[in-house]
PyMOL Python script that loads the backbone (N, CA, C, O; Angstrom):
from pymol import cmd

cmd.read_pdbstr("""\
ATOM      1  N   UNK A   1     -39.959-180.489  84.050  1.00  0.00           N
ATOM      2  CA  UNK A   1     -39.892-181.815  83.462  1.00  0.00           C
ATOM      3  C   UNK A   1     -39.371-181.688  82.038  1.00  0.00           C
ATOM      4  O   UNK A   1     -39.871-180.871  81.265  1.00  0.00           O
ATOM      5  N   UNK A   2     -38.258-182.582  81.647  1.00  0.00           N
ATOM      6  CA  UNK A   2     -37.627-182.240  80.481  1.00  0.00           C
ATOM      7  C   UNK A   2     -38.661-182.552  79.041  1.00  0.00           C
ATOM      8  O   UNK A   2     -39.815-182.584  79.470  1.00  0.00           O
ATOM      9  N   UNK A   3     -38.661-182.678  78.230  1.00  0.00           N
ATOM     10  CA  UNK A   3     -39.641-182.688  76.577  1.00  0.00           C
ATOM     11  C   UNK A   3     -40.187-184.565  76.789  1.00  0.00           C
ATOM     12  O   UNK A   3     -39.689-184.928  77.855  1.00  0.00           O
ATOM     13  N   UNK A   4     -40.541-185.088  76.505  1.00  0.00           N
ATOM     14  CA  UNK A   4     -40.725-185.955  76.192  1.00  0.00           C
ATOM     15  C   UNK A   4     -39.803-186.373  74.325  1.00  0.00           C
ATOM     16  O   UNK A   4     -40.015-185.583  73.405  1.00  0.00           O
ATOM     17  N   UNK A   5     -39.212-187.175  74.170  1.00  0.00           N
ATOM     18  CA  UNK A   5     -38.280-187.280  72.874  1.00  0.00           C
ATOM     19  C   UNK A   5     -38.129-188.689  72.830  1.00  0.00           C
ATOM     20  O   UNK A   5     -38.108-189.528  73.731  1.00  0.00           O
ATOM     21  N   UNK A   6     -37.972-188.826  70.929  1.00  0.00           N
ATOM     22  CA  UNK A   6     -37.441-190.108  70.541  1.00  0.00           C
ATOM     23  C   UNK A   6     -35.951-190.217  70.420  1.00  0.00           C
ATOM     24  O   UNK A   6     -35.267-189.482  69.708  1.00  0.00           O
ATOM     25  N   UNK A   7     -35.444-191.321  71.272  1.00  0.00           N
ATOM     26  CA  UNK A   7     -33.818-191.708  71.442  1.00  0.00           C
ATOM     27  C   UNK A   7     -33.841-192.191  69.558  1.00  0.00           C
ATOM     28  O   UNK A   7     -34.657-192.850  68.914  1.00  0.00           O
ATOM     29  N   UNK A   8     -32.592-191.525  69.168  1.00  0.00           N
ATOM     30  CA  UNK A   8     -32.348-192.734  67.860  1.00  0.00           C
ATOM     31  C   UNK A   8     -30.781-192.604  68.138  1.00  0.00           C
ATOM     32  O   UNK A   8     -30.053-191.622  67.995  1.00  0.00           O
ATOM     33  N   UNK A   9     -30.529-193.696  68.512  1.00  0.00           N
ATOM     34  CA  UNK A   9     -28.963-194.350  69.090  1.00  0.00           C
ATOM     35  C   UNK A   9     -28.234-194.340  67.814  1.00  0.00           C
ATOM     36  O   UNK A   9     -27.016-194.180  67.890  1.00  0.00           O
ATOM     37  N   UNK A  10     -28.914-194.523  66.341  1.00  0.00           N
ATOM     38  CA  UNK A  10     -28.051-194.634  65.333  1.00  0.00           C
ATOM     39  C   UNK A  10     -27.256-193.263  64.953  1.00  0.00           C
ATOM     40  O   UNK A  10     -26.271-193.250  64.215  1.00  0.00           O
ATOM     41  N   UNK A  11     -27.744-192.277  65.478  1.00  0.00           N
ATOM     42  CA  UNK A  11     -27.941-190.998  64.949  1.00  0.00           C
ATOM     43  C   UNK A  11     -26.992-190.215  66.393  1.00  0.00           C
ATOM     44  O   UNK A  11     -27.277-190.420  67.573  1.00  0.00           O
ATOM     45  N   UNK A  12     -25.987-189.423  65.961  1.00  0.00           N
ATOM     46  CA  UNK A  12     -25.435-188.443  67.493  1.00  0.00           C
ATOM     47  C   UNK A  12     -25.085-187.428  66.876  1.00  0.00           C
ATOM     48  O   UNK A  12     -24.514-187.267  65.797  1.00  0.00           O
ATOM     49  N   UNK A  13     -25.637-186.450  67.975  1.00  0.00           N
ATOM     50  CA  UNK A  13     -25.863-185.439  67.804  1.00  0.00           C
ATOM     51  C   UNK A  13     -24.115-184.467  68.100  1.00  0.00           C
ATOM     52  O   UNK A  13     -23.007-184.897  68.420  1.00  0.00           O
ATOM     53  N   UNK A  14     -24.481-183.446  67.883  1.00  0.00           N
ATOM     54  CA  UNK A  14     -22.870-182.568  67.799  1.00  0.00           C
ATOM     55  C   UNK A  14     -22.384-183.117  69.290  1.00  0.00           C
ATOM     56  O   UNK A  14     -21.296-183.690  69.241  1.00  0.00           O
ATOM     57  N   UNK A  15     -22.713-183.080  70.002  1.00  0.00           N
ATOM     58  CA  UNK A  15     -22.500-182.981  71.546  1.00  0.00           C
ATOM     59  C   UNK A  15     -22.084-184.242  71.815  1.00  0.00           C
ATOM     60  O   UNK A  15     -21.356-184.427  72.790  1.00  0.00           O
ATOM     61  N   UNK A  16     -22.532-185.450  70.886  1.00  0.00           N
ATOM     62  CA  UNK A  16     -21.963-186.890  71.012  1.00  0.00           C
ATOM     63  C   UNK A  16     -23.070-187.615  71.544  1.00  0.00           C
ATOM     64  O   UNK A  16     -22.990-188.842  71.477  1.00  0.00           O
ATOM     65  N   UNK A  17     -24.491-186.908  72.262  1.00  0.00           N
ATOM     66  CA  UNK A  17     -25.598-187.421  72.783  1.00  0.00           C
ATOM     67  C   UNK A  17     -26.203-188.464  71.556  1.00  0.00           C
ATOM     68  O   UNK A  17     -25.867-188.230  70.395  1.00  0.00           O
ATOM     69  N   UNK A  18     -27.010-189.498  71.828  1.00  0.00           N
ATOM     70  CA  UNK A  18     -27.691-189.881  70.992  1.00  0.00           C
ATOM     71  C   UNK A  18     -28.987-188.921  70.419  1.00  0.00           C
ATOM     72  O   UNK A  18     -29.578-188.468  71.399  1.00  0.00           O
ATOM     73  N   UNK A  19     -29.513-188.542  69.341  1.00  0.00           N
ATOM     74  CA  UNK A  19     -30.427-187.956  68.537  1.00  0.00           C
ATOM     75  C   UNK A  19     -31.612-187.817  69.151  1.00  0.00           C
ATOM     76  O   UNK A  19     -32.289-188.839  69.264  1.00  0.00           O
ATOM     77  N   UNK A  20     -32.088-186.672  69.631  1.00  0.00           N
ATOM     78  CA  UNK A  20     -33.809-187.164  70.539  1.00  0.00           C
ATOM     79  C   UNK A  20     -34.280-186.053  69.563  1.00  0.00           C
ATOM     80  O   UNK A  20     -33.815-184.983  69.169  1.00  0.00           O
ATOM     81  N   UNK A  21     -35.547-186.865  69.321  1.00  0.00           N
ATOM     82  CA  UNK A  21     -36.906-185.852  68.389  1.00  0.00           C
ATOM     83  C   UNK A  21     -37.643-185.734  68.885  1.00  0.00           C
ATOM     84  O   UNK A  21     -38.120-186.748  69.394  1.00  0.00           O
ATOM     85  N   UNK A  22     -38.400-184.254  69.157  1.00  0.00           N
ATOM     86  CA  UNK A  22     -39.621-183.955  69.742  1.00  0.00           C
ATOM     87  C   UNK A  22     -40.824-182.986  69.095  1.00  0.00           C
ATOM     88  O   UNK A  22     -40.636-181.946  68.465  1.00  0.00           O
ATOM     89  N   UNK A  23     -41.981-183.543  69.386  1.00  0.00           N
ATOM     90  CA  UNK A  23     -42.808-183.470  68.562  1.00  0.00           C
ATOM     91  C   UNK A  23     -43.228-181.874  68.621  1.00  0.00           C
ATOM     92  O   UNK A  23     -42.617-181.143  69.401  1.00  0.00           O
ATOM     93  N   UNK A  24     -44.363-181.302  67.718  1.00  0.00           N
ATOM     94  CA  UNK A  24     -44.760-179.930  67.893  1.00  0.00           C
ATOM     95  C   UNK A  24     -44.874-179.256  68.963  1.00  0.00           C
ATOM     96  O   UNK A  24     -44.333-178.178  69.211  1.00  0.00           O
ATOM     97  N   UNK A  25     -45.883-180.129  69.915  1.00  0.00           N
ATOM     98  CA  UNK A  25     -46.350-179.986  71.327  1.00  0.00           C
ATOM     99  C   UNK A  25     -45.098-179.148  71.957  1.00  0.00           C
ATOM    100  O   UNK A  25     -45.161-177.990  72.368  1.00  0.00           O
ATOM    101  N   UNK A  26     -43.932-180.004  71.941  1.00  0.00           N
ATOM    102  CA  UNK A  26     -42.894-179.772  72.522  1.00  0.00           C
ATOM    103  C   UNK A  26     -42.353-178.389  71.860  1.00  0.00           C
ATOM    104  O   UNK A  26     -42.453-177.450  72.650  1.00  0.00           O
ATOM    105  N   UNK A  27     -42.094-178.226  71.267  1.00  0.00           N
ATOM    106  CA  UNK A  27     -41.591-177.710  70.516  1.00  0.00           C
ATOM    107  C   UNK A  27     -42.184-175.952  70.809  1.00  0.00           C
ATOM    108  O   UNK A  27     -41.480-174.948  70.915  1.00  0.00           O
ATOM    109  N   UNK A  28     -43.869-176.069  70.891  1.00  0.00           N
ATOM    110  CA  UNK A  28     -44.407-175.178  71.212  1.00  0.00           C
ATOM    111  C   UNK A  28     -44.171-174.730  72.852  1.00  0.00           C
ATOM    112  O   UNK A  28     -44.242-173.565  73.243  1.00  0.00           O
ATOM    113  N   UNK A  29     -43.992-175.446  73.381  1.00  0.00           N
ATOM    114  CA  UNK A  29     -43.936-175.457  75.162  1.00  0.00           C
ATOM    115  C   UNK A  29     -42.807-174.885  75.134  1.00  0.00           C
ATOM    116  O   UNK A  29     -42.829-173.697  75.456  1.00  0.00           O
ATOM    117  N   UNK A  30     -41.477-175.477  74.763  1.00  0.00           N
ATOM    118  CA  UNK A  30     -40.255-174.895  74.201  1.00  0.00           C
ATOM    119  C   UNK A  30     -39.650-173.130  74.381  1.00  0.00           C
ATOM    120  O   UNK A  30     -38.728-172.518  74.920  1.00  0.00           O
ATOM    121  N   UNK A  31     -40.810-172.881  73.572  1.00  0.00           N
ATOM    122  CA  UNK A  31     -40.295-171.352  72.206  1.00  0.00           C
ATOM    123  C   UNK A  31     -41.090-170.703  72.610  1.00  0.00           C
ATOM    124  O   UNK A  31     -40.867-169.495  72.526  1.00  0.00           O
ATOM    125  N   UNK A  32     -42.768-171.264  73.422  1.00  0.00           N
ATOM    126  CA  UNK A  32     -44.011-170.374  73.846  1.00  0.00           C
ATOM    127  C   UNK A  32     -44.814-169.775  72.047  1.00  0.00           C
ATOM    128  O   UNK A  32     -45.712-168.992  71.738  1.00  0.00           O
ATOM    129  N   UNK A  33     -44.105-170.448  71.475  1.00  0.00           N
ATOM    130  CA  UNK A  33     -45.029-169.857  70.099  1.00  0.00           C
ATOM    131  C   UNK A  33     -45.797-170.940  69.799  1.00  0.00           C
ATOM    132  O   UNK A  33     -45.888-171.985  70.444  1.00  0.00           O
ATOM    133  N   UNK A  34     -46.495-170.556  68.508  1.00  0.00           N
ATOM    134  CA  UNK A  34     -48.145-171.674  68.365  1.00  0.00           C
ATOM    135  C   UNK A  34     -47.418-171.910  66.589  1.00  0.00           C
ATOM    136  O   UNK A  34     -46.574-171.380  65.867  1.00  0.00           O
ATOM    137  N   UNK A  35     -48.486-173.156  66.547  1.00  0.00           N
ATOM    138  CA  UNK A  35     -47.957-174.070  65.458  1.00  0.00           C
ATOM    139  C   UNK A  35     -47.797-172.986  64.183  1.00  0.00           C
ATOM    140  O   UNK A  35     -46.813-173.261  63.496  1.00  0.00           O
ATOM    141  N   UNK A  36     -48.445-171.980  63.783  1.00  0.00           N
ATOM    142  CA  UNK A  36     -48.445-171.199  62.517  1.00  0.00           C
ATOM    143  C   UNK A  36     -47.222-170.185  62.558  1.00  0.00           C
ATOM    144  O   UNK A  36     -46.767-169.559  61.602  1.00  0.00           O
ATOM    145  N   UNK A  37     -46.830-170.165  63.762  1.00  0.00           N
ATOM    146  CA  UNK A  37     -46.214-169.234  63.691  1.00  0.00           C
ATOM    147  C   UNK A  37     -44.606-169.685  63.627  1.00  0.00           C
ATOM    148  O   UNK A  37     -43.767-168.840  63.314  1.00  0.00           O
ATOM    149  N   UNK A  38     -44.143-171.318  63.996  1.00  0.00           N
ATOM    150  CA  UNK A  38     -43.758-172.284  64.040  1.00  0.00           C
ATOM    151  C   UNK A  38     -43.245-172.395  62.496  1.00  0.00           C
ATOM    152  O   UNK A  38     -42.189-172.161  61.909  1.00  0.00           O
ATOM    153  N   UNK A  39     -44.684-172.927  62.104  1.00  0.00           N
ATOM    154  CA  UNK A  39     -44.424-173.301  60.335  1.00  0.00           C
ATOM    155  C   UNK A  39     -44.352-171.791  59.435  1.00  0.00           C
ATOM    156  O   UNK A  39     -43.589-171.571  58.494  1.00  0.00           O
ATOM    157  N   UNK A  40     -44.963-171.220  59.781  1.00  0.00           N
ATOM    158  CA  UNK A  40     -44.190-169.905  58.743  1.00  0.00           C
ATOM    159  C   UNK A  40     -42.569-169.839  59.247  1.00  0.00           C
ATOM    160  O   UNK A  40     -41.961-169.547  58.217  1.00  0.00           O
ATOM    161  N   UNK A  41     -41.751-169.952  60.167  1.00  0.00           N
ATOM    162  CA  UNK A  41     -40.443-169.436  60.226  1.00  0.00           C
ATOM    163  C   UNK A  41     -39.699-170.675  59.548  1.00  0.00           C
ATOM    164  O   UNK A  41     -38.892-170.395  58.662  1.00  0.00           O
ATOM    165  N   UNK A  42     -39.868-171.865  59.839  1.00  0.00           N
ATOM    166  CA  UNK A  42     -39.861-172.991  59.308  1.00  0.00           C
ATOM    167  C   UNK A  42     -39.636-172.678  57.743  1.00  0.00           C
ATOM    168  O   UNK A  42     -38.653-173.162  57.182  1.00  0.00           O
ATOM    169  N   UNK A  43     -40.524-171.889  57.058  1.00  0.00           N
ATOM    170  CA  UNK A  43     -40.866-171.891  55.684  1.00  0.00           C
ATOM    171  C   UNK A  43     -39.986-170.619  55.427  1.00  0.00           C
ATOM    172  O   UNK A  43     -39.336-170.645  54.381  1.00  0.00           O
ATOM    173  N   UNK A  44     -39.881-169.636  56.131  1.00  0.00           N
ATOM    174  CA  UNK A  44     -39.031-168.722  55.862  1.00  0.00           C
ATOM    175  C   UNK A  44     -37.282-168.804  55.760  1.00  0.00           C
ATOM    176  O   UNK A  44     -36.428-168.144  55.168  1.00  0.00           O
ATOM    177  N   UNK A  45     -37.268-170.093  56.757  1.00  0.00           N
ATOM    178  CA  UNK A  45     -35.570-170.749  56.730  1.00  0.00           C
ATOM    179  C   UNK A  45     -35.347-169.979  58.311  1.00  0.00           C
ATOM    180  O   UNK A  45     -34.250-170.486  58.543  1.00  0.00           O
ATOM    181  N   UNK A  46     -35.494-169.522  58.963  1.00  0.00           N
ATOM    182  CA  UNK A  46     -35.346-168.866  60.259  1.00  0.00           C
ATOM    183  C   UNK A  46     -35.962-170.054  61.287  1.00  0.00           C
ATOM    184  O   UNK A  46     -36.151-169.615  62.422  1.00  0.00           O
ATOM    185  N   UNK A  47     -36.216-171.084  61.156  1.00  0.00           N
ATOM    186  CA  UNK A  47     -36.288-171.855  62.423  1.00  0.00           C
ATOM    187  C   UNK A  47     -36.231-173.148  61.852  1.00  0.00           C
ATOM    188  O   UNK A  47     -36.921-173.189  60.834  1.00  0.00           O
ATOM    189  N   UNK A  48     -35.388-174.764  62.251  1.00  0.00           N
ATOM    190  CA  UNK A  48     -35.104-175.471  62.128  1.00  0.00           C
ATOM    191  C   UNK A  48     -36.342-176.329  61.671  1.00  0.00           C
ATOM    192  O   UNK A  48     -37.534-176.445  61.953  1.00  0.00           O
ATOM    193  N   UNK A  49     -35.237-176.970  60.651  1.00  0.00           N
ATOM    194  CA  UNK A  49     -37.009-178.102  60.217  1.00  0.00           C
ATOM    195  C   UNK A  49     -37.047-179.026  60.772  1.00  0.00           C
ATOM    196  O   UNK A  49     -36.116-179.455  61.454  1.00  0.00           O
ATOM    197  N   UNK A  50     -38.173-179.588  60.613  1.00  0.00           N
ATOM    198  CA  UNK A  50     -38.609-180.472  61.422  1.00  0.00           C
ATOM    199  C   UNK A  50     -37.891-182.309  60.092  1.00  0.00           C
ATOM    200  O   UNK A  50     -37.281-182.144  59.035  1.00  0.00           O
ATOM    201  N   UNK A  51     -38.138-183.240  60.481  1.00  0.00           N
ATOM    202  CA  UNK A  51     -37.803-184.420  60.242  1.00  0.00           C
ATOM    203  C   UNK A  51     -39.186-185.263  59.961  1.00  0.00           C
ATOM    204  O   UNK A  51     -39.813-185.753  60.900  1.00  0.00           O
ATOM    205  N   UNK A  52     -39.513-185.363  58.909  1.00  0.00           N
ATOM    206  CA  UNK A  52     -40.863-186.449  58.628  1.00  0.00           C
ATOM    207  C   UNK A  52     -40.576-187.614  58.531  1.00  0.00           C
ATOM    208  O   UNK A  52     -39.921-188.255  57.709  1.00  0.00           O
ATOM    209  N   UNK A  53     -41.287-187.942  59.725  1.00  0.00           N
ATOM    210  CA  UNK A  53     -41.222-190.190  59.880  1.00  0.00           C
ATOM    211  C   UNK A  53     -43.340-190.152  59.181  1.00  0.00           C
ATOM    212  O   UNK A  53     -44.418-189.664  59.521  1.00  0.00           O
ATOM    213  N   UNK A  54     -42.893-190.820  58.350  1.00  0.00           N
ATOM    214  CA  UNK A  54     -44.509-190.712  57.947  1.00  0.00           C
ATOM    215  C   UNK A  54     -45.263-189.428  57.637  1.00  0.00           C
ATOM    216  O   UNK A  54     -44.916-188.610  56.786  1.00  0.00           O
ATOM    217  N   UNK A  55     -46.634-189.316  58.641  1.00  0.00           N
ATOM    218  CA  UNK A  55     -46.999-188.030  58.599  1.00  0.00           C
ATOM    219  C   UNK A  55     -46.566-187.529  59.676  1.00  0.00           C
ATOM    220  O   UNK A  55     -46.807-186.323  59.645  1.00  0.00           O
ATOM    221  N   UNK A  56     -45.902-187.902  60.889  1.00  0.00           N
ATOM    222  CA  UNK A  56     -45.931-186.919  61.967  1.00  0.00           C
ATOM    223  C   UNK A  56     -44.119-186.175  61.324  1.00  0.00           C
ATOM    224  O   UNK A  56     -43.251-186.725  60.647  1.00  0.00           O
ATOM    225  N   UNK A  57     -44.175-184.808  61.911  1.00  0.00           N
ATOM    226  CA  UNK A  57     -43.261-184.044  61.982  1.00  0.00           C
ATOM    227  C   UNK A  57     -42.186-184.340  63.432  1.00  0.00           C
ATOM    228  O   UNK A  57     -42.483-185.321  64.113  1.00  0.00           O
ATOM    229  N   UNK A  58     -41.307-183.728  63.749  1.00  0.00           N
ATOM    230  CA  UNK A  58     -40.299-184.176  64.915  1.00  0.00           C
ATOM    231  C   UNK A  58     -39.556-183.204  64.421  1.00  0.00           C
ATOM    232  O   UNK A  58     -39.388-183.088  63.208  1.00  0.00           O
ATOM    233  N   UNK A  59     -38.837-182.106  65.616  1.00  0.00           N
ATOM    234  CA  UNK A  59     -37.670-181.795  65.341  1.00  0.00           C
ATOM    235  C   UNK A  59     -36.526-182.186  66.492  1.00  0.00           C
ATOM    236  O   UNK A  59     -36.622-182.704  67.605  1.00  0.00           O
ATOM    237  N   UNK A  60     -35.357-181.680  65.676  1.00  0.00           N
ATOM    238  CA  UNK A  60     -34.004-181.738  66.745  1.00  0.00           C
ATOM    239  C   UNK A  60     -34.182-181.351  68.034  1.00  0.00           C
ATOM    240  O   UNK A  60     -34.694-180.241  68.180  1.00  0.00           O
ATOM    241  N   UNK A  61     -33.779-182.223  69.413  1.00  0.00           N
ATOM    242  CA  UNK A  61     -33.628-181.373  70.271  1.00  0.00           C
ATOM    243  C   UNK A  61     -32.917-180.210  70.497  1.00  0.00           C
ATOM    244  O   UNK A  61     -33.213-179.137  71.025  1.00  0.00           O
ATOM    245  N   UNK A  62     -31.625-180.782  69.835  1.00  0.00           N
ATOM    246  CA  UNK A  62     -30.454-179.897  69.833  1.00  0.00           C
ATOM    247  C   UNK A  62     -30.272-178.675  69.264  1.00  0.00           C
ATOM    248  O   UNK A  62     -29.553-177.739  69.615  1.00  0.00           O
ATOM    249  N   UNK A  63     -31.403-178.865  67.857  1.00  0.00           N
ATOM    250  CA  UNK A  63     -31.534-177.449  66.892  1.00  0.00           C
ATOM    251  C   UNK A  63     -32.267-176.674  67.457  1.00  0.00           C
ATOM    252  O   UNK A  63     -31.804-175.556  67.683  1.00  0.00           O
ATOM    253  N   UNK A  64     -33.766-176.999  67.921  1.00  0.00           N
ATOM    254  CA  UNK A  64     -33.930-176.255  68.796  1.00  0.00           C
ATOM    255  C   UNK A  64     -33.463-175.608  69.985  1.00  0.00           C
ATOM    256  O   UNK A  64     -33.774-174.456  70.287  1.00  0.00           O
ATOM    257  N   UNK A  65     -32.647-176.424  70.721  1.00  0.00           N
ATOM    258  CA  UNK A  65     -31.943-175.632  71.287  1.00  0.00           C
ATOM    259  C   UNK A  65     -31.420-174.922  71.772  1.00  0.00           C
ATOM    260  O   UNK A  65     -31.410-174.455  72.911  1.00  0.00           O
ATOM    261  N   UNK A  66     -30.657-174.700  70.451  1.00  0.00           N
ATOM    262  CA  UNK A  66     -29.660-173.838  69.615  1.00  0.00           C
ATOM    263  C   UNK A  66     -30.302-172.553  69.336  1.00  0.00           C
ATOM    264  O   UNK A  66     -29.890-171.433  69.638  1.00  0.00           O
ATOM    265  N   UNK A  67     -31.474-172.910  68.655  1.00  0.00           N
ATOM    266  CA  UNK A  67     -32.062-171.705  68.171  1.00  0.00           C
ATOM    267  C   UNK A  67     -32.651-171.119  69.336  1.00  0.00           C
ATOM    268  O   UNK A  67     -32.582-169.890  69.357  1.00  0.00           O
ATOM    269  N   UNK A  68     -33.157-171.612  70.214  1.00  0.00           N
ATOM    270  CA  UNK A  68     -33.368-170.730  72.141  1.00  0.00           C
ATOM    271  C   UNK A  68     -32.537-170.177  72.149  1.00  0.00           C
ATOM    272  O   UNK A  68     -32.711-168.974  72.345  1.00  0.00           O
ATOM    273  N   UNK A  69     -30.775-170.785  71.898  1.00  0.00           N
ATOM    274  CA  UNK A  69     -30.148-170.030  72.520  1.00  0.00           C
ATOM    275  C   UNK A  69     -29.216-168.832  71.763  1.00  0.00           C
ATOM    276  O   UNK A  69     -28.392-168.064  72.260  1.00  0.00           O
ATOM    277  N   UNK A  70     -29.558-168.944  70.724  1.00  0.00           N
ATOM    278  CA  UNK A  70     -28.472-167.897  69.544  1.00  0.00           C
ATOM    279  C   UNK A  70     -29.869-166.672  69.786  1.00  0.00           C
ATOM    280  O   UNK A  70     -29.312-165.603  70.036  1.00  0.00           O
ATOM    281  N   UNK A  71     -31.035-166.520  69.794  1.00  0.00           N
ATOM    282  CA  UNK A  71     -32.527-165.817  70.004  1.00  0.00           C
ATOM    283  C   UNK A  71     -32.071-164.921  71.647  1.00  0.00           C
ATOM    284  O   UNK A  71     -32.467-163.762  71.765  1.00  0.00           O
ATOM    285  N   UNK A  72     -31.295-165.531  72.743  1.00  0.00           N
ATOM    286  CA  UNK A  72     -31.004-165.013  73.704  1.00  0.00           C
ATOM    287  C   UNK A  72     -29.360-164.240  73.599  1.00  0.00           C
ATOM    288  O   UNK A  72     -28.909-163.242  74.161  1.00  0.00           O
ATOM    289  N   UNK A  73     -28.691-165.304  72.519  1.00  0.00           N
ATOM    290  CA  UNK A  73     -27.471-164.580  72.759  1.00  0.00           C
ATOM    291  C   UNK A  73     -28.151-162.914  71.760  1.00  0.00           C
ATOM    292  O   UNK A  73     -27.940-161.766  72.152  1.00  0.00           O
ATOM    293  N   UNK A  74     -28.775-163.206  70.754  1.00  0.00           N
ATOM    294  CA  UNK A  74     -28.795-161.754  70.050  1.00  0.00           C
ATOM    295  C   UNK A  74     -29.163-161.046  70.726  1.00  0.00           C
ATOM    296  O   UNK A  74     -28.686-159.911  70.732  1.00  0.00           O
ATOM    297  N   UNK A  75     -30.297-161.459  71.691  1.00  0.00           N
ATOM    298  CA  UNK A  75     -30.743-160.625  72.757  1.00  0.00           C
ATOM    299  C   UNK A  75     -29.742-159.626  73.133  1.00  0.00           C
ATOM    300  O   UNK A  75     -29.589-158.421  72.934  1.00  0.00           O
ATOM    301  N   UNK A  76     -29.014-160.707  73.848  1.00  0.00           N
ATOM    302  CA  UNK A  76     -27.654-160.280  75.237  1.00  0.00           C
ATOM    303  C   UNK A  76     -26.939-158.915  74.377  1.00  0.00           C
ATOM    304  O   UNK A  76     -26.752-157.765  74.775  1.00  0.00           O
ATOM    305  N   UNK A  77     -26.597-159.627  72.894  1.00  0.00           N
ATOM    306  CA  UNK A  77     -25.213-158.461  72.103  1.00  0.00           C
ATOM    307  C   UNK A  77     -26.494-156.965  71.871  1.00  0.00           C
ATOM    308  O   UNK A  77     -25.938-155.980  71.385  1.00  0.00           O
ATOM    309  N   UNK A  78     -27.831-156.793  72.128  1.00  0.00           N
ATOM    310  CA  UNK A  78     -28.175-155.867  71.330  1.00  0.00           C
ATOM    311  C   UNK A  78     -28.864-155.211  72.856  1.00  0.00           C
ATOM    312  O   UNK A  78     -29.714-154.320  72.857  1.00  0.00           O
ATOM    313  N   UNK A  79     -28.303-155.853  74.105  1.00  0.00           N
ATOM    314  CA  UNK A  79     -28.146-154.335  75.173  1.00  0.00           C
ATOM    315  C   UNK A  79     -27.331-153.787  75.551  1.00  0.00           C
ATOM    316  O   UNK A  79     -27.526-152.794  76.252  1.00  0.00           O
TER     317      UNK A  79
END
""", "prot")
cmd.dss("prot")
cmd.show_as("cartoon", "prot")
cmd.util.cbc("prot")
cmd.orient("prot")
């Protein structure tokens, strides 16, 4: 079942999709990592930030992604 995400139609993404944000939860289900470990890479610049509407956090679908998939391509180049 795909993330649960907020459409923002104003907003398109590289791909031309409209903008979907998904929350930590997701984010964690995602990557299989837990929120601290999340916000330290976050803080280190090594994993995409998140977007503050208020207090809740949201990130890119797309950045995340991205970052799944550049994490597999380094994989791929370093066997």
């Amino acid at each position: 079942m795909p993330p649960r995400a907020i459409l923002l139609s104003g907003f398109i993404e590289s791909n031309g999709e409209p903008m979907r944000l998904i929350n930590l939860s997701e984010v964690m289900l995602m990557t299989g990592f837990k929120k601290t470990v999340i916000y330290s890479w976050v803080k280190k610049g090594t994993f995409p930030r998140p977007v503050k509407i208020g207090r809740s956090a949201r990130w890119s679908l797309e950045e995340v992604e991205y970052w799944i998939q550049s994490k597999l391509d380094s994989k791929a180049d370093n066997q």
